[in-house]
C-alpha positions in Angstrom: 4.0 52.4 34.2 1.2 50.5 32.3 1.5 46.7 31.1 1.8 47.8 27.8 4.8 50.5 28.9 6.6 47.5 30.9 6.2 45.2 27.6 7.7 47.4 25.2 10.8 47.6 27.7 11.1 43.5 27.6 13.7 42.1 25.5 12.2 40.1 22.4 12.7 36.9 24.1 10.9 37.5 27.7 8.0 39.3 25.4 7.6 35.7 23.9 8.1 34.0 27.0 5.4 36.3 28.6 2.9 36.3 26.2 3.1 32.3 25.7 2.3 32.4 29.6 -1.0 34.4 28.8 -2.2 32.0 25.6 -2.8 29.0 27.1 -5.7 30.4 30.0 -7.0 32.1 26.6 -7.0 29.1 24.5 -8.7 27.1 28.1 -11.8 29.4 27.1 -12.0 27.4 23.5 -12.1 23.6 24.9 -15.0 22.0 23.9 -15.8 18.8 25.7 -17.3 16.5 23.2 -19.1 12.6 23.8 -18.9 10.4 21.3 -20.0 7.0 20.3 -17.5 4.8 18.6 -19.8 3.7 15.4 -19.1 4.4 11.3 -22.3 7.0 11.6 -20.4 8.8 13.8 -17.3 9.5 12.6 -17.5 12.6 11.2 -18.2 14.1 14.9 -15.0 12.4 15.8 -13.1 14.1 12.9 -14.2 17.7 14.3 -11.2 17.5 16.6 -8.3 17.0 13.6 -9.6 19.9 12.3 -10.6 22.0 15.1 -7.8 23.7 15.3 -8.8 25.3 11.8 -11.8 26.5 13.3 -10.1 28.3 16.6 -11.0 25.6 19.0 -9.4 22.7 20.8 -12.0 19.6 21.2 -11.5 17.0 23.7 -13.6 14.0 22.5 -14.6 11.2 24.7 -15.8 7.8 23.5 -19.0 6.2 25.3 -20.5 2.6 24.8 -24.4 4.3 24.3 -25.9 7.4 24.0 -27.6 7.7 27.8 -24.3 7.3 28.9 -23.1 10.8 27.4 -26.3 12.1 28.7 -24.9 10.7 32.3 -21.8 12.6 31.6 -23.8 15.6 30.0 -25.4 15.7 33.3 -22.4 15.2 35.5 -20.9 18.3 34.0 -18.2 16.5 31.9 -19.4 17.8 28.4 -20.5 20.9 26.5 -21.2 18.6 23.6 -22.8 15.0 23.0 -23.5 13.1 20.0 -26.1 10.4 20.2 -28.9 8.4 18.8 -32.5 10.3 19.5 -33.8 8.3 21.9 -31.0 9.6 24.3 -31.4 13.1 23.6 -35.2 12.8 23.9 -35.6 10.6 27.4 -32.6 12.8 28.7 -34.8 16.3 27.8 -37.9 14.6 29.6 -36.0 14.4 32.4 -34.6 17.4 33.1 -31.3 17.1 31.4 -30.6 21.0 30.6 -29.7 20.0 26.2 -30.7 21.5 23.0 -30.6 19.6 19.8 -28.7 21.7 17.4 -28.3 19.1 14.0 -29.1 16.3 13.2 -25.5 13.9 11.9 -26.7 10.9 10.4 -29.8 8.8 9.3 -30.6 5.5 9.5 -27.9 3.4 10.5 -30.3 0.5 11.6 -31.4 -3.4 10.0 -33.4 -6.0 11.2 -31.5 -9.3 10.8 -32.2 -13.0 11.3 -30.1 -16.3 11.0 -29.6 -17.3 7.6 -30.6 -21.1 8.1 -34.4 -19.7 9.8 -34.8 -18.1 6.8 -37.1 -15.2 8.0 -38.2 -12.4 5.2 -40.6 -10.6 7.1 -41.6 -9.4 10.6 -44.1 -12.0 10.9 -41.8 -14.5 10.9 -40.5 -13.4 14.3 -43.2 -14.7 15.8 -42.3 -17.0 18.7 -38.7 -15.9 18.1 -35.9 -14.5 20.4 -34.9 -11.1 19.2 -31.9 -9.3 20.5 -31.9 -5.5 21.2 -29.5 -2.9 22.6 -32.1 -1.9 25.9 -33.3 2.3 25.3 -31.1 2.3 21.9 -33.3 3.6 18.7 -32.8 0.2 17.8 -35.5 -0.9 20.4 -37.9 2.1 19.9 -38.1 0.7 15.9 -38.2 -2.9 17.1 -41.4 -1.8 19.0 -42.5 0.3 16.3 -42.6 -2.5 13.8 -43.6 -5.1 16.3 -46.6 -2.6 16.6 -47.3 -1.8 13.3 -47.2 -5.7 12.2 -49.8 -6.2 15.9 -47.5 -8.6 17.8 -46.9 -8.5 21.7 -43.3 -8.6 23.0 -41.8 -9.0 26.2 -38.3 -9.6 27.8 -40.1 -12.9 29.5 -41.9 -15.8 27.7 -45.3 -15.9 26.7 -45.9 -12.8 24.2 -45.5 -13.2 20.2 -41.6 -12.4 20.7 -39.1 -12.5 23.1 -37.0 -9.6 23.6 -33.3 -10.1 24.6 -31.2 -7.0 25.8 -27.3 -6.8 24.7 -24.8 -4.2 24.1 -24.2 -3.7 20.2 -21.1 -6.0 20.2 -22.8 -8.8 22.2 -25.4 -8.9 19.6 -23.7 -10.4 16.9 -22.0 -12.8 18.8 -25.5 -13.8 20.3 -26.8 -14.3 16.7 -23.7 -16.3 15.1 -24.2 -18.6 18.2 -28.1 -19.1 17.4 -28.4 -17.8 20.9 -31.1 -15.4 19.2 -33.1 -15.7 16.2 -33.0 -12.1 15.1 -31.6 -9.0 16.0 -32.2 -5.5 15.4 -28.5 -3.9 15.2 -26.6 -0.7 14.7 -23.9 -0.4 12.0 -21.1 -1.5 11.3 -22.3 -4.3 13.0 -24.9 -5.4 10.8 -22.9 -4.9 8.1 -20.6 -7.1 9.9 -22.8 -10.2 10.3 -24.3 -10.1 6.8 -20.6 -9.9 5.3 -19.6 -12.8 7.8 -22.5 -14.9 6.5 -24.1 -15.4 9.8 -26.9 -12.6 9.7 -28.9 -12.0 6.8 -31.3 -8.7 6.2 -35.0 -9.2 7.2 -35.8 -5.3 6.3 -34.7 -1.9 7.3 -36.8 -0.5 9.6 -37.8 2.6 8.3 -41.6 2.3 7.1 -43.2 3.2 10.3 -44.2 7.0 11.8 -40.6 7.6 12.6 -39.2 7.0 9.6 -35.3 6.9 9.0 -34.0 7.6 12.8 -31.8 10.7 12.7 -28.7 10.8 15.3 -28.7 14.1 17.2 -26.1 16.4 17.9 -26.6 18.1 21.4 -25.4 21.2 23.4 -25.8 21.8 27.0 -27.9 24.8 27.3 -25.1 27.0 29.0 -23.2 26.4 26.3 -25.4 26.4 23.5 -25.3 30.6 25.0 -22.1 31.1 24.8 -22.9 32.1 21.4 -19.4 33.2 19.7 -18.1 29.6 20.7 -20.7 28.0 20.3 -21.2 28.8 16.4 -17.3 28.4 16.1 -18.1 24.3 16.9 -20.8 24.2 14.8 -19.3 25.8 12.1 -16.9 22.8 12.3 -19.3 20.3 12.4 -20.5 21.2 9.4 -16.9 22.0 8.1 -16.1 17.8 9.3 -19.4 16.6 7.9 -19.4 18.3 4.6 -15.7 17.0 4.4 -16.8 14.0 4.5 -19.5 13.7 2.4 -17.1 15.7 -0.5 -14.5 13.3 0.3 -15.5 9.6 0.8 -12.0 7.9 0.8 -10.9 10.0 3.2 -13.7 9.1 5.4 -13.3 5.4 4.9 -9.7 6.1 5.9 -10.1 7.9 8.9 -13.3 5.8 10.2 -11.5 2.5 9.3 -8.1 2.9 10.6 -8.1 5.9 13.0 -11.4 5.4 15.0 -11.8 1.6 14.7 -8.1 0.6 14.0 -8.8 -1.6 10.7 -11.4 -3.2 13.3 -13.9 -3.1 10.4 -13.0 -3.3 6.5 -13.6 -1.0 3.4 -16.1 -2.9 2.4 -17.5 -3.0 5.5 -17.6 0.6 5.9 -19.2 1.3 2.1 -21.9 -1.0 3.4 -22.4 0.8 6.7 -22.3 4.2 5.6 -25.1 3.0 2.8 -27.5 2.6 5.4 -26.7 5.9 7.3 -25.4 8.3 5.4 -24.0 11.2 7.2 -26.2 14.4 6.7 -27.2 18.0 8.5 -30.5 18.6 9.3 -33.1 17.8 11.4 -36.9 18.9 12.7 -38.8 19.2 15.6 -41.6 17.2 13.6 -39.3 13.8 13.2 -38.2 14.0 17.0 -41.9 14.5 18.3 -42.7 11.3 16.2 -39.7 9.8 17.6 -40.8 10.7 21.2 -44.1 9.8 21.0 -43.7 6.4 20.1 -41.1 6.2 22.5 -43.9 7.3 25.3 -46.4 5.1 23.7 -44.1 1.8 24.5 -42.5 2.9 28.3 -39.3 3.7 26.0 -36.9 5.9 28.0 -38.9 6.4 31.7 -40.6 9.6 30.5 -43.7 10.7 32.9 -44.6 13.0 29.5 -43.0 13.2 25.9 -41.0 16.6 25.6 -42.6 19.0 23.1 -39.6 18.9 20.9 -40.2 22.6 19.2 -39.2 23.9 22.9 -35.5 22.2 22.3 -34.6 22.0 18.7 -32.6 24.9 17.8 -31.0 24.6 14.7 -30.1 28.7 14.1 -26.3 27.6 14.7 -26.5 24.8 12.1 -28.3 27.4 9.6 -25.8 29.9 9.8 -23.1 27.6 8.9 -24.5 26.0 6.5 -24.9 29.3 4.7 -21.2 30.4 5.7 -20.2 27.5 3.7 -22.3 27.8 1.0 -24.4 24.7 1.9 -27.9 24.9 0.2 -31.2 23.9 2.3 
C-alpha cells in the first residue's frame, strides 16, 4: 500500500493530525536568521518579520549593539542574514567572512555635533578638542575622512590636532551632555536626541567627502545567498517592508517608535531621524570601494587589503523584486 493509499484510508481528523506533523520540518526549511541593529534606519529590516509570513517565510530577528557584532554571529553560523552599517560588511569581506551585499537599506543616518556653549560651526574648530566616536562604526571612518579632508591629525592619545574618544552610541550622548567631550560624531536617533534635548548642536553632516552619504548594507551569507528560491522570497520582502514604509510613514513612526524602541524616542524625534537617513534600495559597488578605501587608507577595520567590492555586491535579488513590485530604477 503507498503513503498516499494509507492516507486516503485515514479518517479526516488523523489526516489533519498527520499532515500538521509533516508542516512544521517543511516550514523549518523557510527560517531565516536575521541580525539587526536596534536604530530608526533600521527599522524597516526589523518590520520584515510582521510581514513575513505574507511572503512564505518565518524570520527570526536578533538585535546586536554594532554591526561587527552580526558579522561575529554571521561567522559563528547564527545568521543567514545581517543588517549593518558598511564598514562592517566591508572589514568582515576582507577577512574572509563568506557575505555578499545584496541592497543597500538606508543612507546617511550620521551628524557631527558639538556642545552648544563651545559654539563650534566647522571642523576646524575641533582642533584641540575631544571628539567622541563609536570605535570601527561608519561614524569613525567619516570622522577620519573629514578630519582628512580639513588636514588635521587625530589620535586616541594627546598630542595630535584632536583627540579621539571611543564609546558605544548610547554612551556618547551622555559623554557630550556631561562636557566630557567636545564633539561627537553620532548615529541617529541619537543625534537627533541631543539636539532636541538642547545639549548637542549640529556642526555639519558629513557627507561632502569621497564617500559621500554612507549607505547601510544588507548582507547574505554566501550559502544562502544560493539557496536561490528562498533567498529571493526574503528579499522580495525586504523590499515589500521598505517600500511599505516609505508609502506609509505613520505607520513607520508607529512601529519604530513604540514596537522597536518602546516610546524610547518621540515622533518628533523620529521625523528628525529618518530626515537624515531615509530608508532606500539600492546600492553600487562604486560607493563601497570608496567606502573601503578610505577605510584602508586610515587602519579602519584591520584589513591587510581593501576587498574589490564588484567581486561581492550582488544586487540581481534586489532587481528582481524591485521589478516584481513595480519599483522603477
Amino acid at each position: 500500500m503507498t503513503l498516499s493509499d494509507s492516507l486516503r484510508r485515514m479518517r479526516p481528523a488523523l489526516l489533519i493530525a498527520a499532515l500538521l506533523a509533516v508542516s512544521p520540518a517543511r516550514a523549518a526549511d523557510d527560517v531565516v536568521r536575521l541580525g539587526n541593529l536596534k536604530l530608526v534606519h533600521f527599522g524597516a529590516i526589523s518590520y520584515i518579520k510582521e510581514i513575513a509570513p505574507q511572503c512564505g517565510i518565518k524570520v527570526e530577528e536578533r538585535l546586536f549593539a554594532k554591526g561587527p557584532d552580526v558579522m561575529q554571529a554571521i561567522i559563528a553560523g547564527e545568521l543567514d542574514v545581517g543588517a549593518t552599517a558598511s564598514e562592517a560588511a566591508i572589514s568582515g569581506r576582507a577577512n574572509g567572512v563568506p557575505i555578499v551585499v545584496v541592497a543597500g537599506f538606508a543612507r546617511g543616518g550620521a551628524r557631527l555635533l558639538g556642545r552648544p556653549d563651545l559654539d563650534m560651526k566647522t571642523v576646524e574648530s575641533l582642533k584641540s578638542r575631544k571628539v567622541g566616536v563609536t570605535r570601527g562604526g561608519i561614524q569613525e571612518v567619516l570622522l577620519a575622512a573629514e578630519l582628512a579632508q580639513h588636514h588635521m591629525t587625530w589620535s586616541d592619545r594627546p598630542g595630535k590636532d584632536v583627540q579621539v574618544i571611543y564609546l558605544a552610541y548610547p554612551d556618547l550622548n551622555q559623554a557630550l551632555m556631561q562636557k566630557n567631550v567636545d564633539a561627537i560624531m553620532q548615529s541617529e536617533p541619537y543625534s537627533s536626541q541631543a539636539i532636541a534635548e538642547g545639549w548637542g548642536k549640529e556642526i555639519l553632516k558629513p557627507y561632502d567627502t569621497p564617500i559621500g552619504e554612507p549607505v547601510r548594507t544588507l548582507v547574505m551569507t554566501e550559502a544562502f545567498y544560493a539557496r536561490r528560491p528562498l533567498a529571493q522570497k526574503f528579499m522580495d520582502c525586504f523590499v515589500r517592508a521598505t517600500k511599505t514604509f516609505i508609502d506609509q510613514p505613520k505607520l513607520a513612526e508607529a512601529y519604530v517608535t513604540g514596537t522597536l524602541f518602546k516610546h524610547q524616542i518621540t515622533p518628533g524625534e523620529f521625523r528628525a531621524a529618518m530626515a537624515n537617513s531615509p530608508y532606500s534600495y539600492d546600492i553600487t559597488p562604486e560607493h563601497l570601494q570608496r567606502t573601503a578605501d578610505t577605510m584602508f587608507r586610515y587602519g579602519i577595520g584591520k584589513m591587510s587589503r581593501p576587498p574589490v567590492a564588484r567581486d561581492f555586491v550582488k544586487t540581481d535579488l534586489l532587481e528582481s523584486a524591485k521589478r516584481s513590485l513595480g519599483i522603477q530604477p
